[in-house]
Structures are given as C-alpha cells and as structure tokens.
N, C-alpha and C positions, 0 to 999 in steps of 0.2 A: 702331684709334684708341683711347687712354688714355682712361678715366670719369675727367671734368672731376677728379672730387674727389680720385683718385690722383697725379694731375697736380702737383697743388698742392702734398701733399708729398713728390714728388717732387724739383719746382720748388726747394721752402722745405729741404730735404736736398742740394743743391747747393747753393745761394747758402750754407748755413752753410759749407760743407768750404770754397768757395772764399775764404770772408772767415777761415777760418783759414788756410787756407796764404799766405794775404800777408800774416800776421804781426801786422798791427796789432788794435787793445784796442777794444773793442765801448765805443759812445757810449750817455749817459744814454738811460734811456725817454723819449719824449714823451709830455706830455698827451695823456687818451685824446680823438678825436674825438666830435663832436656825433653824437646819436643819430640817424639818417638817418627821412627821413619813412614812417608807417604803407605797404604795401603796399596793392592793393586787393586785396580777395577773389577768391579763385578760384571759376569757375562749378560751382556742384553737382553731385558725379559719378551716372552713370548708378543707378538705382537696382540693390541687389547681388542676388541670386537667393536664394530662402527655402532654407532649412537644410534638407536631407532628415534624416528618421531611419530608419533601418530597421525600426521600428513606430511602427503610430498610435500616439497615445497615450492612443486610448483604447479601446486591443485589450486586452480581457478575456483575464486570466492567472493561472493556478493561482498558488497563494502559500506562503512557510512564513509563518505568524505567529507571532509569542508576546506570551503575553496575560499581562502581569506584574501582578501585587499589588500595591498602591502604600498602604501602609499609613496616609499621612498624607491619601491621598483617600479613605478607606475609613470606612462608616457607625464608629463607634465602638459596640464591645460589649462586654459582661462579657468578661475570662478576655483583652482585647488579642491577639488571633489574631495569629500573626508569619509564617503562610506563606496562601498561597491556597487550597488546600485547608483548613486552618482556619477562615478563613474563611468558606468557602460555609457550612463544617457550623454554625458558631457562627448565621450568619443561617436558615438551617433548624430551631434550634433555636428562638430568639428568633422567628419566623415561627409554629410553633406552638404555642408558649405565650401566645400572646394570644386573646383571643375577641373578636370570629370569628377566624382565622387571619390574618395579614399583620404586617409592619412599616412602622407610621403617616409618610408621609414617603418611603419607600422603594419604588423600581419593582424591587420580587422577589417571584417569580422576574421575569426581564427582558420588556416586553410582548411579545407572538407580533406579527410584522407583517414584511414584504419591504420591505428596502432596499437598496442597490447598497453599502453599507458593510458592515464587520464594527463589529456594537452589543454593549456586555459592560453590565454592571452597576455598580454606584457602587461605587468602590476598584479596577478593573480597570483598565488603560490596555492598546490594543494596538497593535502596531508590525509590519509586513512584515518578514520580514529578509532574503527573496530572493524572488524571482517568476522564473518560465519564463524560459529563456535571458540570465539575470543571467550575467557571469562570476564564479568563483571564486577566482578567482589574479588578480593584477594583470598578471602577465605572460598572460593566458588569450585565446587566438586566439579571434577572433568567431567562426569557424567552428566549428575544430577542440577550442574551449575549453579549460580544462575549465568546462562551462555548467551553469546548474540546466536539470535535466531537467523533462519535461513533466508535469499533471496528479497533484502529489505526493499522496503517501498516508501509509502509513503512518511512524511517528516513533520514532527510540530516543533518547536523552539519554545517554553517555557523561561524567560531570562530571570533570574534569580534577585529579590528584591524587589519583585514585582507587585501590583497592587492584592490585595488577600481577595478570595474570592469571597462573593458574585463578580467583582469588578474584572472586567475582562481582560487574558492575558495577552494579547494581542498586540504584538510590537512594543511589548511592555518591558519593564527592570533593565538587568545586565546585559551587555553586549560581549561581555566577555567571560563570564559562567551562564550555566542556567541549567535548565532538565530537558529534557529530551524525548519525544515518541517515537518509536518505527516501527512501522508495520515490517509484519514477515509472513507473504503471502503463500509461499508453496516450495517444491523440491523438482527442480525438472530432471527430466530423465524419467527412469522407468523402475519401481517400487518388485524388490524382491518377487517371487510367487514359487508355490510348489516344483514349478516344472523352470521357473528362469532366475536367476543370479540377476542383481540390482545394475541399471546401466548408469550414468551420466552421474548427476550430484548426488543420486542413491548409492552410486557406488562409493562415491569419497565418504558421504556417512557411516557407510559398513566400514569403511576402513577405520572412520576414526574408534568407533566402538568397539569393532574387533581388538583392536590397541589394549583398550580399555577394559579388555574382558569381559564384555556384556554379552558379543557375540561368542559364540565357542566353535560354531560350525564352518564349514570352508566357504566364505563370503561368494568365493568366482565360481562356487561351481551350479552349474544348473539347476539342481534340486536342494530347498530349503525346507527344515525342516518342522513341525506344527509351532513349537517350543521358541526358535527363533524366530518366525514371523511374528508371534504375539510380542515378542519382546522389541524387533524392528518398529513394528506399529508404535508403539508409548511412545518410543525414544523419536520419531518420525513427528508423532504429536507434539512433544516439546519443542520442535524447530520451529510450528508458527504461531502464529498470535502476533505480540508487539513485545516491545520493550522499551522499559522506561527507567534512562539512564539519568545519569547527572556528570555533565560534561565543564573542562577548564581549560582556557586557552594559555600556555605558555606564552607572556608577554618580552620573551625574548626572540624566542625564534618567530612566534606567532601560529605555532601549532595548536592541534584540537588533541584532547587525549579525554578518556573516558576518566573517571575522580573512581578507584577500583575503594575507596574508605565508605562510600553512600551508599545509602540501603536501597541500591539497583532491583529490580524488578522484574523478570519476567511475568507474562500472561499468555495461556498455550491453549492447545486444544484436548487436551488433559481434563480429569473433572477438577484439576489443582486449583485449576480457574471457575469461579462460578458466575452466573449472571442471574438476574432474575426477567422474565420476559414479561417487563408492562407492556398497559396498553391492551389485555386483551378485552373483549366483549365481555358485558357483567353476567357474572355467574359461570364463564367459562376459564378452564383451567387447563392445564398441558401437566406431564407428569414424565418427568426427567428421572435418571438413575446414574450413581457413579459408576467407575471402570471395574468393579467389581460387584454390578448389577444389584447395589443397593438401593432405594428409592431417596433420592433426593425429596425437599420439601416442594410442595408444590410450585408449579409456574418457574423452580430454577433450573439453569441447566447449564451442562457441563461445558464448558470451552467455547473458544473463537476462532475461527482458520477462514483460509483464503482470502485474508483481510488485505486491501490489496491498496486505496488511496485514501481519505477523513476528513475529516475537518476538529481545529480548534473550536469549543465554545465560545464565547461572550462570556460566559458564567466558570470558565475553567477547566473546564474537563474536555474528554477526548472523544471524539466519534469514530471509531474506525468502520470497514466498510467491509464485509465479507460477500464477498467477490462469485466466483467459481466455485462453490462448496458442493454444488452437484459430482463434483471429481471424487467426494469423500464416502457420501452416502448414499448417495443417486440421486434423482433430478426429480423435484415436484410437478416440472413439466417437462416429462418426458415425452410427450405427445406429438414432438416435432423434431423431425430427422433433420441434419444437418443442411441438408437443400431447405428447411422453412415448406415442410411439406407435412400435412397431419398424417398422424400414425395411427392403425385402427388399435383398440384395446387397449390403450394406455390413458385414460379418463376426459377424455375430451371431445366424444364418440358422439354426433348430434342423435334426439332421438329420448333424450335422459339427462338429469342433472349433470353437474361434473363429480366427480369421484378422481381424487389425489392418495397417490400411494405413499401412506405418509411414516410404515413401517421404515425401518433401515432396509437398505440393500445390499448384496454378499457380492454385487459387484464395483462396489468404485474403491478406489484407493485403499482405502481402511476396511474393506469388506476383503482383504487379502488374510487378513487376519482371523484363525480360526476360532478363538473367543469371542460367540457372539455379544457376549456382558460389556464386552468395550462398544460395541454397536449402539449407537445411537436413532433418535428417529430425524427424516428429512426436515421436516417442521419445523425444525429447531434451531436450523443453521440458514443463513442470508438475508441476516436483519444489519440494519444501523445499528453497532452497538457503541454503549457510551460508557468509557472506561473511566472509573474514578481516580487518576493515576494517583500514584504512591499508596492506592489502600490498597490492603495485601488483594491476593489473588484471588483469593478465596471469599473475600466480603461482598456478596451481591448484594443489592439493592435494600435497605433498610434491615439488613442481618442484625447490625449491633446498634446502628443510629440512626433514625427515619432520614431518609433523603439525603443518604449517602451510600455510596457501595457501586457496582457494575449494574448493568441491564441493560436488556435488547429492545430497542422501539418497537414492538408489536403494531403500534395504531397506523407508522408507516409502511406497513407491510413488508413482505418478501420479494428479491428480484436480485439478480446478480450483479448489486451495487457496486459500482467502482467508488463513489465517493459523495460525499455530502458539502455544503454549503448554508451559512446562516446569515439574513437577513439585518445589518445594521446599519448603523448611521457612519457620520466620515469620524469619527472617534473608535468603530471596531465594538460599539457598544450596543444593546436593548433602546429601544427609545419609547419612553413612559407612555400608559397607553396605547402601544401596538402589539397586533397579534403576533406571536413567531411564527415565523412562514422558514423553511429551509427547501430546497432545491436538491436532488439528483437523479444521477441516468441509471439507467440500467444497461450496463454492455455487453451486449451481444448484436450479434447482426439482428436488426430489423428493432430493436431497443427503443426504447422512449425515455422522454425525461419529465420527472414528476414533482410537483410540488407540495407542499403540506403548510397545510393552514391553522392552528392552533383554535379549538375553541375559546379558550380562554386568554385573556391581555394580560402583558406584561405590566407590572406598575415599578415604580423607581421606591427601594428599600425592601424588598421581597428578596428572601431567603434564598438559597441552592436551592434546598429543596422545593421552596414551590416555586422557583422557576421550573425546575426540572420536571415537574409535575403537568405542568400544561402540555405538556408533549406526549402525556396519554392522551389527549382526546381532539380529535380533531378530523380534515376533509382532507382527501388523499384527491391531487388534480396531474393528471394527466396532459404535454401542450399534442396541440394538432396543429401540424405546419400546414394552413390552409395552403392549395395549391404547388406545394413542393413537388418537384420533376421526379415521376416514379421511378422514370429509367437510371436518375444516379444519384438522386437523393440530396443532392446539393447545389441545384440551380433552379430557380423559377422564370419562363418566360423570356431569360437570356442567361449571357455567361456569368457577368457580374451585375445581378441586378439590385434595383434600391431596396428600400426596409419593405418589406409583406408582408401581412395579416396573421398573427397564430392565432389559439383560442385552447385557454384553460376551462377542460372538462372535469366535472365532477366524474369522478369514476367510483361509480355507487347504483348500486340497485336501488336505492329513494330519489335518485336523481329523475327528478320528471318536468326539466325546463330545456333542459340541452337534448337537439335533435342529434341522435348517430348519425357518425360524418359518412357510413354507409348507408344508412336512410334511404335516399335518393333512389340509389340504385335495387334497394329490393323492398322496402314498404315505405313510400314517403309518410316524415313526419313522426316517424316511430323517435319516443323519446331512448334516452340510454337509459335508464332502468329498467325499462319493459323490453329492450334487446338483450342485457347482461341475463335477465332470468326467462327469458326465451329459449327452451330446452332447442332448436332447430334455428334460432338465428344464425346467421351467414353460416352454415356447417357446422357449430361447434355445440357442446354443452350448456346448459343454464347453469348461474350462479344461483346462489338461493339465498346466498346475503353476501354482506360485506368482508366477512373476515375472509370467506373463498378467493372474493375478489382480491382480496392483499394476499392471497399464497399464491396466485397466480395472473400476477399483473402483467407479463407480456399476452400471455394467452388472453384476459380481458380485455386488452389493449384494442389484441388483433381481432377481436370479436365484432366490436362496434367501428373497427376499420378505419382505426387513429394510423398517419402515415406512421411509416418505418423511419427509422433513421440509419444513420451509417456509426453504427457503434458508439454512443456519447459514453465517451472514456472520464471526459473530468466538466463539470459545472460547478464554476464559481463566482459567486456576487463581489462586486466591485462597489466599497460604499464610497469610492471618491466619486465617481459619476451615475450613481446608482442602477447600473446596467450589470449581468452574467452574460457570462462568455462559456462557452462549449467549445471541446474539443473534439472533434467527431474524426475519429482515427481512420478509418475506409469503411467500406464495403465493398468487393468484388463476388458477394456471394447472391444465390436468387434470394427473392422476398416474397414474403405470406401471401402478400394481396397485389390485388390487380389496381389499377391506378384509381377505381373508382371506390375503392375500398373491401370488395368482396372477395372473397379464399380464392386461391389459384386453385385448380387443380387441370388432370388432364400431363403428359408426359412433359420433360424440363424442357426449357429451349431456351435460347441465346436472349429471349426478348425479356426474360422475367429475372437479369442476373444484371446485376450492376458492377457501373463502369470506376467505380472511386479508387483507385489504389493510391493516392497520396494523401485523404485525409485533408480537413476543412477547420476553421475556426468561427462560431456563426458568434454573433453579439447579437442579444435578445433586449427589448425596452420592453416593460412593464407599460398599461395604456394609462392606467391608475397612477398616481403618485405613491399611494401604500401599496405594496403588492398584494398585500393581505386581502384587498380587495378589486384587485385588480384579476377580469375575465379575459381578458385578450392584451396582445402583444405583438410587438411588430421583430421583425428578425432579416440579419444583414450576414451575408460572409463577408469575412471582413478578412480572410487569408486561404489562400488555397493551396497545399501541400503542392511541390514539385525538386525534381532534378534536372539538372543543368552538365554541359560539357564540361564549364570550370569549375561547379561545382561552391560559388562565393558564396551563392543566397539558395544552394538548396536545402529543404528540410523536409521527411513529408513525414506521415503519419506521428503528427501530436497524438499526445498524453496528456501526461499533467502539467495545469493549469497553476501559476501563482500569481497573486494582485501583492506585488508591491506596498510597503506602507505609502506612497505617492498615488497609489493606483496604476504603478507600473504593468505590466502584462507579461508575463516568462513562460516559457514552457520548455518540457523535454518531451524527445520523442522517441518512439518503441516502431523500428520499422526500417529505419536509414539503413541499414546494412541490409538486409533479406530483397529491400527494393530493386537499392543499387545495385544488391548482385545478379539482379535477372537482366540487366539493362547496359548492353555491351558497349553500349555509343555516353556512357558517364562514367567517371572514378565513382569504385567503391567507397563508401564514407561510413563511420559511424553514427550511433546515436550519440548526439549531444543536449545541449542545453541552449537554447536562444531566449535573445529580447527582443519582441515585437513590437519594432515604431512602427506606428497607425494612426490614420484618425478616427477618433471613434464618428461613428453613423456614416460613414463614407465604404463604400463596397471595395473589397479585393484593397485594401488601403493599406497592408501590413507588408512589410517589411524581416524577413527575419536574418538578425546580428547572431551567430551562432558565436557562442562565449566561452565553451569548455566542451569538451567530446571524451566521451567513453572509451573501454576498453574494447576491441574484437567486435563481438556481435552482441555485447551486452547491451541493457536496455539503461538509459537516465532518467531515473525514477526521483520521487520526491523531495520535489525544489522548496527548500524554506528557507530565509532570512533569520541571522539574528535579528536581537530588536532594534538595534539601533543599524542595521542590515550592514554591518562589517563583515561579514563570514553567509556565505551561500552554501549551504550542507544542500548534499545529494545524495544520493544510491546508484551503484553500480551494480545493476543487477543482472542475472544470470550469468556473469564471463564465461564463454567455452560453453556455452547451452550445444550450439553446433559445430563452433570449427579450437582450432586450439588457442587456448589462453593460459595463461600461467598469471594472473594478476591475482593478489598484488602484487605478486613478486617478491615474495618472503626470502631474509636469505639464509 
C-alpha cells in the first residue's frame, strides 16, 4: 500500500501529463478558499524515557586545567606584570613590604580550606580543558577513542611555532596554541576479579563501558566472568600511558579547549604502543610479544603504564617516567616487605648470586586477567621512556627512520621513576661539548636519586638522532647524603643546618675507586665493586654485572649502604642558577639500614621508622662547575613541609617540582588533605599549588605562597607554564579517590 502523502503526488503527476496531452491551455487560478475551522487537540503522548548517559554526572574525574592570567581581573601593581608568573612574584613582593606582611584587600596567599572546586587567587580564572574519557578527535570512537586517559599527571607545553627540532622546545613559540603531553598514571580503587565487582574509578569505568556494550555481564555483582575480565583488562590498558593533544585558547573569554580537528594521539599500555628498549649490553637482547602472544621484533616492547612525572628534552621529545608498574606485573624487587625488611626466597637471598623473577605474575593488576597472551614480562616495564610525540603509537625506535620513533632508556636502568630532569645551560639548551648528564629518584620509601653520565659529548649541529644516541651509553651514579640523620632523614647535626657534603658513586661492579659507605662498618676499604658482586655482602646477593645492577637499583643501593631518603618524588635542574632541587614527599615508614649502613634486622621497633610526615625541599650544588664531572655535592633544606592553626603558609608533602622560565620554584602537593585530616588542632585543607620565595643556599629559607587548590582529596599534579607563561595547566588528580567529589561538575 502507497504512504497517503506519496499518493498524492503521484495522483497530482498524472492528472498534469494527462491535462497536457489533450492539448488544451490551463484556466485562470481561483480565489484561494476560506480557512477551514481550528482542529481539536490531540490527546498527550505517553510520557518519553529519561536520557541515559554513560556517566553520572557527578562521577568525579581527573582533569587537565589551565589556570590563565587575566590581567584586567588582576589586583593592580607597580611594574604591570604581563604574564602569571609575574605576577605571583610582583604580589610576594608587595606581600612583604608591608608591616606586618599582607596586601590590605587581598586573599594571598589564597585561604587553606577543602572544597569540591578548583579556587585560585584574584587575577586567575580556571577552565577544564579535558576530563577522563573526554574524546580527542571529533571522529573519536567512545570506545576505541582516541580518549583522555585516566588520573593525569604529569604536563609539558610544546607552544606552536616553535623552533624545529634539535633546537629546544622549552619556553619556546606560542603562548597561546601549542601541543600538549600528559601522563596517565593509574585507576585507583580496586580492578574487577572472579570473586569481587570493581570499586572506586574501576567502577565508573565499567560503567562507562557497560553503556557501550563492551561489557555485557552485571558490572555490581561479585562474580565476573573469564570473557569480561580479558576484555576489562585492554580497555583498563588503554586508560594509561599519555596523551598528546593540541590545545587553543579562546582569545575572548581566555579559555583553554582541546583543537578536536588535530591528529591527537594517544600512547597506552596496549602492544598499540610500541617502544624499542636501547641501551642494552652488546649482544644482549629481550624478546617482547603482542596481546595476542605474537613475538614482536626483538628488544621492542609492548606499552607504557604507571607513568607518573617527565621531563621535556632540549632536543624535543618527551621522557615520561613509569612509576609504580610492579602493580601491573609484579615487582623485580620483590625481596622487601613493606616495613624494608628482606624477604627469604624472593632473589636476594645472601649465600648466591641474585636471581630476579622476570616472568609476568598472575598476581598484580593485569595478572587478573585470565589470557595469559596479554601477560607481559617485569623487565620490560620501569624504564625512562622517551616518546616521539606526534609519531604514531606504534613507531618505536628506528622502525621506519633511524633515530626517530619511541624507546626505553635501558643504560639508565630500572626503578620506580617518578620523573627525569636534563642538564642545560640558562637558554634550556645542550651546550657544545658537554656530556648529557640527566638527574632522577626513585620513589619509594628509602629511594635514592641517580644520575647519568653520557659517554659521549654533545657537539652544536648533531642530528636528533645522534643526540638521542648518546643516551645509550653511559655511568649510572648514585648521591650518598654523607652524614644525613638516619632517624628522619632530613636533618644533619641540627634542625636547619648549612650546605653538607654528598658524594656521586659509581654504582657499577667495575667500580674500584669509590670505598662502600658501609665499608667502615664490616670490611674497611672494600671498594663498591667488589661489595655489589660479593654473593654475602651486608646480607644480600651478588651482582654479577651491570645490567643486574640497573634492574635492581634500590636493592644495589641498599647493598653498599647508600642513605635512604624520604621518597624523592620530583628532581629538577634549575639552569638559571645551575642548582636541582628535590622534593622529598615523607617518610614515616622503617628503613633498610642501620645508620651505619648495614641491614637491619632482628623484630620492628620505634627506633628504625621515621619521623618525616610533612615532606622537605633539599637544593643540591654540583662541586664541579660541569656536572658531568662533578663527584661530590653539597646539599641544603631549603623548605620543610608543615601545618599551622590558620593554615596561611601550610603546605606539606611536595610533589612536583617546576623551574620557572626565570628560574622560579613552584610545586604541588599530594598529601594536604590525608595530613590535615589526622590532626584535629588544624583546618582541613587541600592539595594545591605553591610559589616558593627562598633564598637559594640559605637553610629552611622558603616560604610557600599557595596559589590555587584542588578539589576534595585530589592530588595537584603536573605544573607546566606556557611559553611565554600566561596559562599555568595542572591536573586534578584522583577527585573522590576517598571521600565524595563530584568534580568537575558536569551538568
């Protein structure tokens, strides 16, 4: 049967042809007819079914923000500041030139206090410019994306017109486009399993998926099933890595918004992503496979995860830091129980070389997952890696062009990198003829911070690629804070005392110059290569070369009886006064060794656990004018985390670290809320963001201007500047990990 309405001109398409073929001449129009009477109303339809979305919308979710300058909101100062970093200093200055200290009118630094917002200061304005599973591409599959990853961290700024690489991007081009990194370290809460239903941000992911039909099974209930945890897993994988967006600031409002036209990027822990691992030992090889237990090409390997803080090159590219990845596939150094106490049977056993278990494990995160083909080995994950951004995901290292593509620093070992740093001059650049030397910690309690020496020099007209090449070969140093206080780890000799003696060790079984800083105490004079491959030094295993030694750098650390530190979260070089600064987040937990260097052992007690719960800032000087050649180093706190009844100047447990294009000092902290809330005689506060006025080489000299504050209990993650530092981008990470958030506040 014909729909009436086709009917009609169908009908009205006859009757013309047939009134033309009989020839005769079409008659005047008639007057149009009267308007026929009103109809009645039709009866009201069913009411329509409410609109799903595939999140509440008031599921707390990591964020990038950027937090712009807005000069015409901004107090009015001497000198007219034109960027944000000018700014703060101009109101620091004007803050303390008054008696008593403040400006009359003004909340600075901004009040300490928890709210489910991001709160900045007068002249700031901030704007989200992506949240967790935002798409990046206009054409971007809900699923398959490309999506912002989860729990962002770390931040680089790429400004757009900037110089072509080698030349460094570094406070360089636009201040108002440019590209963008972020790391996306993890998913807190608690990952599905056979017998438990996913908790915390696992659960808003099953939600979004289940939406999406990926999942089919009942997300809440206890028991999942083999089918859906394999599928959980990929999809779990895709959330971290980085991403690498291209971002545009509305010059009206002064907003940030992600540019969804640019060929956005994700890089995951998927084999989608591949790297090649340089740097290893000649003639040795590692032998990776994809998610479908195919064998990749040698030395490449599949994904990046727990990447957590980085650094910019000098040469262009991205170093991200994979962190925590023992969550994933178990722990190369599993030989130490949470108290820093050795474990028998897990390779570290004195008595015998060391032996690392470098299979995958069926127990961390992704070991939930019953396809062991997606199973990876440990080995493979907790390097510096160094992302080519913009080349696809899949291009490691020399795939289609020598000395371009991803890959993992092999020559600087394994450890649970929070982040890197590179040595250059007050330009942000290489400087002709010096070696690369780069800088970072390893965060975990009782942690060290390492540095790396480049065999080879840098010269002025050398390629990417063979810059990037000298970073296979080189000395991995270890500092030892001579005489640092065992019992808190952040004071020598008094409370705030002057600069003190370190000393960069070769941490190398050829090393036969440098006495072990345990020596003393059990064979004087023993050098540190003849202690590393000492099957029974201080308690532990022998190395038997160097590459052991780089898969298990705290464990070698703690062998030769280099102090502990209190968690170094971020080290970064300062080339305006050419000093690094650390952040050393606490410690409250026991440590390995006794103060003289040798293994604790024997039952826990009060004497072998430290006092730090606010976390330290130490500034480190090089003795040497090159670092490259510089063995020893002198070291200051120069800020000591605390809370206060008002609450003006508290901040404790820093994070990351940023230098300023002036050589400014910033940090955010991971800690402000959890502190506060044990400690009934202060306001709860959150984490925020501060600028640290100090003098450098003067003790406890810091000052911290707290400038913008997070949501709830989230943490202030990765502080980066545009170039011309009009816009201060952050991360809002975890909201709601513990208590309730609804941020951003979608509406």
């Amino acid at each position: 049967m014909i729909e009436s309405g086709l009917r009609r001109v169908i009908l009205a398409t006859l009757l013309s042809a047939s009134v033309a073929a009989c020839g005769g001449s079409d008659g005047a129009d008639g007057d149009p007819g009267a308007a026929g009477e009103r109809g009645e109303q039709g009866e009201q339809g069913e009411p329509g079914e409410n609109a799903i979305a595939p999140l509440d919308s008031a599921a707390p979710l990591s964020s990038v923000v950027a937090l712009g300058y807005r000069k015409e909101l901004a107090t009015q100062l001497p000198g007219d500041p034109d960027n944000l970093a000018a700014y703060i200093k101009a109101l620091v200055t004007e803050f303390n030139s008054n008696t008593p200290p403040g400006i009359p009118g003004m909340q600075f630094p901004l009040t300490a206090g928890t709210t489910d917002t991001v709160r900045a200061i007068k002249g700031l304005q901030a704007n989200v410019v992506a949240s967790w599973l935002d798409p990046l591409r206009y054409d971007a599959d809900p699923v398959e994306g490309p999506l912002l990853g989860a729990n962002a961290d770390y931040i680089a700024y790429f400004g757009d017109n900037r110089p072509d690489a080698p030349a460094s991007p570094i406070y360089q081009g636009d201040d108002t486009a440019g590209w963008m990194w972020v790391n996306h370290e993890y998913i807190s809460g608690k990952v599905p399993q056979t017998a438990r239903a996913p908790i915390g941000q696992h659960m808003i992911m099953a939600q979004y998926f289940r939406f999406y039909g990926m999942l089919s099974n009942d997300i809440a209930a206890s028991a999942w099933d083999d089918t859906s945890l394999t599928v959980y897993t990929r999809l779990f994988k895709k959330q971290l890595g980085g991403t690498w967006m291209h971002i545009i600031q509305d010059p009206s409002s002064g907003e940030w918004e992600v540019d969804l036209g640019a060929n956005n990027i994700r890089y995951d822990a998927t084999d989608a992503t591949r790297l090649l691992l340089s740097g290893l030992p000649n003639g040795m090889t590692v032998q990776d496979h994809d998610d479908a237990n195919v064998n990749l090409p040698q030395n490449v390997v599949a994904g990046i995860m727990g990447d957590c803080s980085g650094a910019q090159t000098p040469w262009g590219t991205v170093v991200t830091a994979e962190e925590n990845v023992q969550d994933y596939y178990g722990d190369l150094e599993a030989g130490w129980d949470t108290d820093l106490r050795l474990v028998a049977g897990r390779g570290f056993d004195p008595g015998a070389p060391v032996s690392l278990p470098v299979q995958a494990a069926t127990d961390g995160q992704f070991g939930q997952d019953p396809d062991t083909n997606t199973h990876h080995d440990r080995n493979l994950y907790g390097y510096l890696s160094e992302i080519d951004p913009g080349k696809p995901a899949d291009e490691y290292l020399g795939k289609t062009n020598a000395g371009q593509g991803h890959r993992k620093l092999g020559a600087v070992g394994r450890a649970r990198w929070e982040n890197t740093t590179f040595v250059t001059n007050d330009q942000w650049q290489l400087d002709n003829g010096q070696k690369i030397v780069l800088y970072a910690g390893n965060d975990r309690y009782g942690g060290r911070i390492y540095k790396f020496v480049s065999d080879g020099t840098y010269a002025t007209g050398m390629t990417s690629a063979e810059i990037r090449a000298l970073l296979d070969n080189g000395t991995v140093y270890v500092a030892h804070f001579t005489g640092l206080d065992n019992d808190t780890g952040i004071t020598v000799g008094g409370n705030a005392p002057a600069a003190q003696p370190g000393q960069w060790i070769a941490l190398s079984v050829d090393n036969t110059d440098d006495n072990a800083p345990n020596a003393a105490a059990l064979t004087p004079d023993t050098k540190v290569g003849a202690a590393l491959q000492d099957n029974n030094w201080n308690g532990l295993a022998g190395f038997a070369n160097d590459y052991q030694v780089g898969q298990a750098m705290f464990t070698a650390a703690t062998k030769i009886g280099v102090k502990e530190l209190n968690r170094p979260e971020d080290v970064e070089w300062n080339p305006a006064n050419q000093k690094i600064y650390v952040a050393f987040t606490k410690h409250n937990q026991h440590t390995a060794l006794n103060a003289d260097g040798t293994l604790r052992s024997g039952p826990l007690n009060g004497e072998d656990k430290r006092t730090d719960n606010y976390g330290t800032i130490f500034e480190l000087t090089e003795t040497e004018a090159d670092p490259a050649s510089s063995t020893t180093f002198t070291y200051t706190r120069i800020f000591a985390g605390s809370v206060s009844a008002d609450g003006r100047f508290s901040a404790a447990n820093p994070d990351n670290l940023m230098i300023d294009a002036d050589g400014g000092l910033w940090f955010g902290t991971d800690g402000n809320f959890s502190t506060t809330s044990k400690d009934s005689n202060v306001p709860i506060q959150s984490d925020a963001l501060y600028y640290l006025d100090y003098t450098p080489d003067v003790a406890d000299s810091g000052q911290p201007f707290r400038v913008a504050a997070v949501p709830s209990d989230a943490e202030a993650t990765g502080p980066a500047f545009s170039s011309q530092m009009g816009t201060l981008f952050f991360s809002v990470q975890h909201p709601g990990e513990k208590i309730f958030s609804s941020w951003p506040q979608r509406e």
